[in-house]
C-alpha positions as CSV (number, residue, x, y, z in Angstrom):
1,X,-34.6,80.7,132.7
2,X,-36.0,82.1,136.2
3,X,-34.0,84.7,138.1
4,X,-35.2,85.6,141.6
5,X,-34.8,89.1,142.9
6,X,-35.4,90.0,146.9
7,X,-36.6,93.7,146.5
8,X,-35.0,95.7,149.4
9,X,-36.4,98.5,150.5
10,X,-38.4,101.2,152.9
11,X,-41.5,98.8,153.6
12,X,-44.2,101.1,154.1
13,X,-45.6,100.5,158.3
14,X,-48.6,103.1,158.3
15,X,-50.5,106.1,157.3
16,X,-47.3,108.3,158.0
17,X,-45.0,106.2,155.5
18,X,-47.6,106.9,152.1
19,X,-45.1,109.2,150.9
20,X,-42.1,107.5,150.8
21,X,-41.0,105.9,147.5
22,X,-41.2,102.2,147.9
23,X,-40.8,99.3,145.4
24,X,-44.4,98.8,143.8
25,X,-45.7,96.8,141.1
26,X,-44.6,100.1,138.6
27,X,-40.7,99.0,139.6
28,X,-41.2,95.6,139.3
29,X,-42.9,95.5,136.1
30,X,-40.1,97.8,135.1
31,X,-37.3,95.6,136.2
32,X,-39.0,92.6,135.1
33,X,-39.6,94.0,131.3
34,X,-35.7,94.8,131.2
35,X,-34.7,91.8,131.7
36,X,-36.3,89.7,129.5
37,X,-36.3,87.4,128.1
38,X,-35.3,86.3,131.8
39,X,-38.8,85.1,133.5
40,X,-38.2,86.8,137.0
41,X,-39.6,86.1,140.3
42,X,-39.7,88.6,143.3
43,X,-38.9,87.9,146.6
44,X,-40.7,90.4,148.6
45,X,-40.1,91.2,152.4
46,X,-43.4,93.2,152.8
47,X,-45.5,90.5,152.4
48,X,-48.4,89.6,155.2
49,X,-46.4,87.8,157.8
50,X,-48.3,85.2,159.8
51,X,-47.2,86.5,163.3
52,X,-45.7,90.4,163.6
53,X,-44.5,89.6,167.5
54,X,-42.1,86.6,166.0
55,X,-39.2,88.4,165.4
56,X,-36.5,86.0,164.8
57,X,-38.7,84.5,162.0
58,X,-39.8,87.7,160.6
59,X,-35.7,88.2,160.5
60,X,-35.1,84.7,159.4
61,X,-37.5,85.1,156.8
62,X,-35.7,87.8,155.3
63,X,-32.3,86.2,155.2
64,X,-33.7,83.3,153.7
65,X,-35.0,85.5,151.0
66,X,-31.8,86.7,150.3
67,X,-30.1,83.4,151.1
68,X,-32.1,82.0,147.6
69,X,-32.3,85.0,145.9
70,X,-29.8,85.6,142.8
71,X,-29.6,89.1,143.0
72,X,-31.0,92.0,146.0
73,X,-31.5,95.0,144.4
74,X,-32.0,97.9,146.8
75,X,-34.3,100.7,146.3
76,X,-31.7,103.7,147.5
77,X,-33.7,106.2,145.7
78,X,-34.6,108.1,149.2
79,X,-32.4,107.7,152.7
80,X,-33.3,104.5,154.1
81,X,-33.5,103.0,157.8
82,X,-31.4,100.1,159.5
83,X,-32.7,97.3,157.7
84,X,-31.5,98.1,154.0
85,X,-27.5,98.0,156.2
86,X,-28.1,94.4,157.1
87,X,-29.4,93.3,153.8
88,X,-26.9,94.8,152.1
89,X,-24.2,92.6,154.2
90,X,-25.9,89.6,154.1
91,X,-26.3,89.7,150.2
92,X,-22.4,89.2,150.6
93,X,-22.4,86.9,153.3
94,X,-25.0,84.8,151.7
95,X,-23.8,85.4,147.6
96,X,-26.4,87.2,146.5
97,X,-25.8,89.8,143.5
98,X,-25.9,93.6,144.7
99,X,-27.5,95.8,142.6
100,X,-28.1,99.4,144.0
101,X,-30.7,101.6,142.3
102,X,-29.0,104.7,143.2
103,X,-29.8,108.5,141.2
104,X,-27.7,111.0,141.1
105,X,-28.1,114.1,143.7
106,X,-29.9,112.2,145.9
107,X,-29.3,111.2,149.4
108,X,-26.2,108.5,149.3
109,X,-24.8,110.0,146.0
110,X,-24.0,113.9,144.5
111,X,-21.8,115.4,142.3
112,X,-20.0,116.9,145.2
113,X,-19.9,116.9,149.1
114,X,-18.5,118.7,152.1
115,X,-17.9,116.4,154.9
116,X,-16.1,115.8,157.7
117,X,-13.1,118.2,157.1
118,X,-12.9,117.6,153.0
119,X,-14.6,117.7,149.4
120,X,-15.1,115.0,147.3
121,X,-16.8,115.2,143.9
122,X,-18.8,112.0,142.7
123,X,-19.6,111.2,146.3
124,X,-21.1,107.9,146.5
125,X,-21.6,106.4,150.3
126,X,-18.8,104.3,150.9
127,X,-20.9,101.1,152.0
128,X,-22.7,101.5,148.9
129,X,-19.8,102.0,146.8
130,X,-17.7,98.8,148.3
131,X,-20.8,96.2,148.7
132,X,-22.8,96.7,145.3
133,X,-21.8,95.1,142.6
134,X,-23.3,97.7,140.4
135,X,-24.9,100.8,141.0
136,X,-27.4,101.7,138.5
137,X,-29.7,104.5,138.0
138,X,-32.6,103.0,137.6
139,X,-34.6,100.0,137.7
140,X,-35.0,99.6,133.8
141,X,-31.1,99.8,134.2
142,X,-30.8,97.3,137.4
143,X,-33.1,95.3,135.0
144,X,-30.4,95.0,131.8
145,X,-27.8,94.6,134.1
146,X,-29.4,91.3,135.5
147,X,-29.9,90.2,131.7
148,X,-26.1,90.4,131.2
149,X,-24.9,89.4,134.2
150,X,-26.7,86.1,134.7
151,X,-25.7,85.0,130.7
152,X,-22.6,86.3,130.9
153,X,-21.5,85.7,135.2
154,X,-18.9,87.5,136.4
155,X,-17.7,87.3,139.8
156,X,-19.3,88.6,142.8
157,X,-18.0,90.5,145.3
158,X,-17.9,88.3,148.9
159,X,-17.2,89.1,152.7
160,X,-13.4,90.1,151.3
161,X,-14.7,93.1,150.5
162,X,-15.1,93.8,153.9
163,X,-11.6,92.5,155.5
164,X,-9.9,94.4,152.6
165,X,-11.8,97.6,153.4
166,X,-10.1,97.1,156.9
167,X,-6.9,96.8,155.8
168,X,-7.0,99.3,153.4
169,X,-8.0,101.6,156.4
170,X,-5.1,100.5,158.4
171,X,-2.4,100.7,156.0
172,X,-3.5,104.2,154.1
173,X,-5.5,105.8,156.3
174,X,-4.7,104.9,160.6
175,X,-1.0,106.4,160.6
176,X,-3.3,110.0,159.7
177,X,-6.3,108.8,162.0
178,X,-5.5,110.9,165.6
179,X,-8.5,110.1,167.4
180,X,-8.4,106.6,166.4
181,X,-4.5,106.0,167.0
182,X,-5.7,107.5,170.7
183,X,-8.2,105.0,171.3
184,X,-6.2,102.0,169.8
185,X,-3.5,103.6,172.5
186,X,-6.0,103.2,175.3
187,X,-7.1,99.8,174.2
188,X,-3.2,99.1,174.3
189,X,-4.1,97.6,170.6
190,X,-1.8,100.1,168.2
191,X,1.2,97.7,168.2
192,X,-1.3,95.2,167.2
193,X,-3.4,96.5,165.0
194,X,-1.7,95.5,161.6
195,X,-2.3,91.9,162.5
196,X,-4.9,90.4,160.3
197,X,-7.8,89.2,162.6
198,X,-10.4,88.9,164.6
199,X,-10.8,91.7,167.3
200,X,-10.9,88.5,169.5
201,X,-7.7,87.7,168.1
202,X,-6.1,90.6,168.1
203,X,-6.9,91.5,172.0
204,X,-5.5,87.4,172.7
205,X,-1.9,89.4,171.3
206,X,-1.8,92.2,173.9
């Protein structure tokens, strides 16, 4: 059986990127060994590309990708730019597996953090921690996930994920959010904002 894989991650653009960790042919072989007796085909997005100054296919080539791809797995090992974001969003949009090779101590994930007015211990980044469908250590690890997962499916998280995120914020969080309870106020949207919607709809209310 064939599983394909879209390997997000920093691609590197010149001289200056050499240092970066990037997926290579060591995590691919990695992943690929793991996974066995799965025969696994990667979907690269640093490929030569026919035409650099065509963006929308350069983009549309990615999503496709992703679009046939049963599982993006994400390279999170180092902090990563505005690409791995979008990815990450259309693997739900588009029903892709998400499986995030995240380390401990490392950029999106340490035992304990001071931000923003609190501590948390276990911090993982919260789009990280509400898009993957895994997070693994590694890519041998990323690699027997794939195994079990794709002889033993489970479901996937989809776009809910997202709209439930939003009302999670609204119902446990807003009442304590001042700044954002101001704003709403100025936008004349507070009364409005438990409504489930789009922000289209919800301005339509006022």
């Amino acid at each position: 059986m064939i599983a394909s894989i879209y390997c997000s991650g920093s691609i590197q653009k010149g001289p200056n990127d050499t240092g970066k960790l990037c997926w290579s042919d060591t995590e691919r072989r990695v992943l690929a060994q793991a996974a066995q007796p799965l025969d696994v085909k990667f979907l690269c997005p640093d490929d030569p590309a026919h035409d650099l100054s065509d963006t929308a296919s350069l983009f549309g080539r990615d999503m496709y990708q992703i679009q046939i791809a049963d599982y993006v797995v994400v390279d999170a090992r180092e902090r990563r730019g505005i690409g791995i974001g979008v990815e990450m969003v259309a693997a739900k949009i588009l029903g892709a597996g998400l499986v995030i090779v995240l380390p401990n101590n490392t950029y999106y994930r340490t035992s304990k953090l001071s931000y923003r007015g609190s501590t948390v211990d276990e911090y993982i980044h919260p789009h990280i921690a509400l898009l993957a469908d895994v997070i693994v250590d590694d890519f041998q690890s990323a690699g027997y996930w794939i195994k079990e997962h794709f002889h033993g499916p489970k479901e996937l998280k989809g776009t809910d994920v997202i709209h439930d995120a939003i009302e999670t914020y609204k119902t446990k969080m807003l009442p304590f959010d001042p700044p954002m309870i101001e704003t709403l106020d100025k936008l004349d949207m507070y009364k409005t904002c438990n409504v489930s919607g789009t922000k289209r709809e919800i301005s339509a209310s006022k």
